[in-house]
C-alpha positions in Angstrom: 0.0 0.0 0.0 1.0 3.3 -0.5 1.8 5.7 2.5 -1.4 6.0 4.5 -3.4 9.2 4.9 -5.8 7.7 7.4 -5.7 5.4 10.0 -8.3 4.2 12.3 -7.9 1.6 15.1 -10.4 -0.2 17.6 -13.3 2.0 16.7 -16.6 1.6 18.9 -19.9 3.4 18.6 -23.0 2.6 20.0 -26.6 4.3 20.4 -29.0 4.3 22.6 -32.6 3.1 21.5 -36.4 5.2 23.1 -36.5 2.2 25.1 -33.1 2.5 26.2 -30.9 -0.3 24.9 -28.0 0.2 22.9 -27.2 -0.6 19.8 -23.4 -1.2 19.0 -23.1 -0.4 15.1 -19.4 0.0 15.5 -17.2 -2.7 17.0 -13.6 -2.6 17.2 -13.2 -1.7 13.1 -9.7 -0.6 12.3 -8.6 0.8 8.8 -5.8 2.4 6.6 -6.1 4.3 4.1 -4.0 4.7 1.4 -2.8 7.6 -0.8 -4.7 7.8 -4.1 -6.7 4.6 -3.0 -10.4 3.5 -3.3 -12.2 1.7 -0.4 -16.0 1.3 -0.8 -17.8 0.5 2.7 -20.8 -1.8 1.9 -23.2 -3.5 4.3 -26.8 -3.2 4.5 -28.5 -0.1 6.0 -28.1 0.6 9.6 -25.0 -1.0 9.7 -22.7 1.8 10.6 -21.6 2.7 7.2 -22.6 6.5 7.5 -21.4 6.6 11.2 -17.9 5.5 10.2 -17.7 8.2 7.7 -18.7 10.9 10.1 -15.8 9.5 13.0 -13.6 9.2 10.2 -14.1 12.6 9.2 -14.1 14.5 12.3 -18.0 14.9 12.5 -18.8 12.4 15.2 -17.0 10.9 18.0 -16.1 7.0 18.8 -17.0 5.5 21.9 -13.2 4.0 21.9 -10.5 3.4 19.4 -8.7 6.4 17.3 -8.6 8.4 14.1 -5.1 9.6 12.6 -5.3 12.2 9.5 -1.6 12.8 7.8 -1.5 16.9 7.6 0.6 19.7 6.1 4.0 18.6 8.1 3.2 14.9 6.8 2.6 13.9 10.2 -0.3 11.7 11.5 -2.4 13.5 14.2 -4.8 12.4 16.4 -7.9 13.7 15.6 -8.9 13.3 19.2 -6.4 15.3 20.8 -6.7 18.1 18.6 -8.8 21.5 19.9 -12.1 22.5 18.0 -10.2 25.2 16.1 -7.9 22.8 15.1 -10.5 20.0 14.4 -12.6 21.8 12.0 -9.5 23.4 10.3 -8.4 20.1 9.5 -11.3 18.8 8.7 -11.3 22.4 5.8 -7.8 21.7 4.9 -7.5 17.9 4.5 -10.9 16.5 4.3 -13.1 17.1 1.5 -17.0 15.8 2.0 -19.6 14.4 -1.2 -23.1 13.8 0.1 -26.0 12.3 -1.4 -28.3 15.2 -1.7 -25.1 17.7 -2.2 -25.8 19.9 0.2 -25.1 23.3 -1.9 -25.8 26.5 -0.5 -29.4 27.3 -2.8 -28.4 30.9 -2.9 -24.8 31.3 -4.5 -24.0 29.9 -7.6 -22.0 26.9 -9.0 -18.9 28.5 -8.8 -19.5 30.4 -5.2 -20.4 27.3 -3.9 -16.9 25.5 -4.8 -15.3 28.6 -3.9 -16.5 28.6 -0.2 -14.2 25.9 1.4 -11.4 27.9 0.0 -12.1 31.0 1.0 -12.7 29.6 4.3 -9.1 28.1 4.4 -8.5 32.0 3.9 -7.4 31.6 0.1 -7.5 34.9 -1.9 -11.4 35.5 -3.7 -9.3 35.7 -6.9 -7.4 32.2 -6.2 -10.4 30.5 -5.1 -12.0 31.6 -7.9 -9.8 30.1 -10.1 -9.3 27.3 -8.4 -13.0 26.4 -8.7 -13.5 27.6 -12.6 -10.7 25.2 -13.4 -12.2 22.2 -11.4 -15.7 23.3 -12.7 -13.8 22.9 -16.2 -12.7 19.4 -15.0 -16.1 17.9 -14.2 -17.8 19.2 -17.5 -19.7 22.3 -15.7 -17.6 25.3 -16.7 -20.6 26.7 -19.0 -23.0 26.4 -15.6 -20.5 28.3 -13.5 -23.3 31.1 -12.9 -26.6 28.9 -12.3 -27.9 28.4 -8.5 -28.3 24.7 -7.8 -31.8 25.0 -8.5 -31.5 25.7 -12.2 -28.8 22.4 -12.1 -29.9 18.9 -12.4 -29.4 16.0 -10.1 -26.0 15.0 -12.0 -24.8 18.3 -12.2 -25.4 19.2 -8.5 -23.7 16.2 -7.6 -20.7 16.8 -10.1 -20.6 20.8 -8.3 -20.4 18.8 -5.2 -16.8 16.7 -6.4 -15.4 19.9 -7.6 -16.1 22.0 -4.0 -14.6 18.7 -2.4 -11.9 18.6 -4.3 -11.0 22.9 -4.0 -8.6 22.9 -1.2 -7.2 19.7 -2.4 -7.4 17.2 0.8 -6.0 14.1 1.2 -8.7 12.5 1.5 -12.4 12.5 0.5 -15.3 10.9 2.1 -18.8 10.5 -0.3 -21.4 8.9 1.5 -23.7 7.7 -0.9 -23.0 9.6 -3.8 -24.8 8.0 -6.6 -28.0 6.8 -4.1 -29.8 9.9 -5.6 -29.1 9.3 -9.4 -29.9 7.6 -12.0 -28.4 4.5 -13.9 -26.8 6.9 -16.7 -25.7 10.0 -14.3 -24.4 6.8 -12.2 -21.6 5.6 -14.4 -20.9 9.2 -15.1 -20.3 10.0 -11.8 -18.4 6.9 -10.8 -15.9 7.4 -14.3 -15.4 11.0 -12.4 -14.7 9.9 -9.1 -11.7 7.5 -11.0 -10.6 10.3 -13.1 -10.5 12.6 -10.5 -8.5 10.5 -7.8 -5.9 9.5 -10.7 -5.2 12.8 -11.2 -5.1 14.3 -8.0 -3.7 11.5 -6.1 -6.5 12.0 -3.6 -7.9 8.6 -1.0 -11.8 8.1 -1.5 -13.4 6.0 1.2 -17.1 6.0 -0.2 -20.2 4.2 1.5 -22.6 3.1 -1.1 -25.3 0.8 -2.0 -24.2 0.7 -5.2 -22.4 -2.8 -6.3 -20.9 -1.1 -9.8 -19.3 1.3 -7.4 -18.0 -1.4 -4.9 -16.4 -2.6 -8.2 -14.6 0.1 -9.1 -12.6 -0.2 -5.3 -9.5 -0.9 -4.6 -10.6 -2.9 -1.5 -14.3 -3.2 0.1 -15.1 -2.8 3.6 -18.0 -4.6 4.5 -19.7 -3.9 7.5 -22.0 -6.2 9.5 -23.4 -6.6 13.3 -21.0 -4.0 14.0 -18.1 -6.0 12.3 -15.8 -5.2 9.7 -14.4 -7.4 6.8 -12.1 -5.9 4.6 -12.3 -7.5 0.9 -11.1 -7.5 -2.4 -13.5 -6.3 -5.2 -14.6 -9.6 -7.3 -18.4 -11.0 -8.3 -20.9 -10.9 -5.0 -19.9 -8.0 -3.2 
């Protein structure tokens, strides 16, 4: 494998139920992660795939175990020792985020709404704003630079979405579900993206996904159970 840019160990998570059981969806799941590498996280819903993502990315906390994210200095850090400043700049800097239903900000356009992670990392307007053209350029939406998500379809949105992930160019990039609200065709477009994009940039994608043509396209799969975690290679049946 090449040099990790994430590494999780002994990760726990449970929830408490109304009647006040609790549910473990996370049990002792460990993980490495890869520069420039693919792992899709499959399992069937409510098995913990979205939780991981949100632990992994600095949005939730485990019960027990760790998260490491490489940063600037190429050192791992401890996600859990770091202050909330600190936290949520790495999570600006290092981190980029692809959700199912996008998640754009309805009243700035295509373009503002890639620009905004940049100009939050405190990036000129003028470089953000041609940071975001160029990766507009790159996922086929340079002409729709102007239009407010509303005026964008379902593929396009979700295309917008890569590029603002992509903007401050993180290490890693975590899509939960991204194709879950497309269709077949806008599918295999975006999946042919996500490849394009992570050969080219060299970034890790851990993406949680229903979908078994996605799976496919991993390097590895982790597939996630009763709160277990199997790690496989792609191959008919997952």
């Amino acid at each position: 494998m090449s040099k990790a840019v994430l590494q999780a160990r002994g990760l726990t998570k449970t929830f408490s139920t109304a009647a006040g059981q609790g549910i473990t969806v996370l049990k002792d799941v460990s993980l490495e992660l890869g520069e420039g590498e693919m792992v899709a996280v499959v399992g069937p819903s409510g098995a913990g795939k979205s939780t991981l993502l949100h632990i992994l990315g600095g949005l939730d906390s485990p019960d027990a175990g760790d998260v490491f994210l490489r940063d600037s200095s190429n050192s791992m850090q401890n996600l859990a020792k770091l202050s909330d400043e600190k936290l949520a700049a790495a999570r600006n800097r290092h981190i980029g985020y692809i959700f199912q239903f996008h998640h754009l900000l309805p009243e700035f356009s295509a373009i503002e709404n890639v620009m905004m992670p940049a100009l939050i990392a405190g990036m000129s307007r003028r470089e953000a704003q041609a940071g975001a053209l160029a990766l507009l350029d790159e996922v086929g939406l340079a002409d729709r630079k102007d239009q407010r998500p509303v005026l964008l379809s379902g593929g396009e949105q979700q295309r917008v979405s890569v590029a603002r992930a992509l903007i401050n160019k993180p290490s890693v990039v975590f899509a939960d579900e991204p194709t879950g609200n497309l269709d077949a065709a806008n599918s295999r477009r975006l999946i042919e993206l996500l490849q394009r994009v992570r050969r080219e940039y060299h970034q890790a994608f851990l993406v949680a996904t229903h979908d078994q043509e996605l799976a496919q396209q991993a390097d590895r799969v982790l597939r996630l159970g009763k709160g277990a975690a199997t790690m496989e290679v792609p191959g008919n049946g997952i």
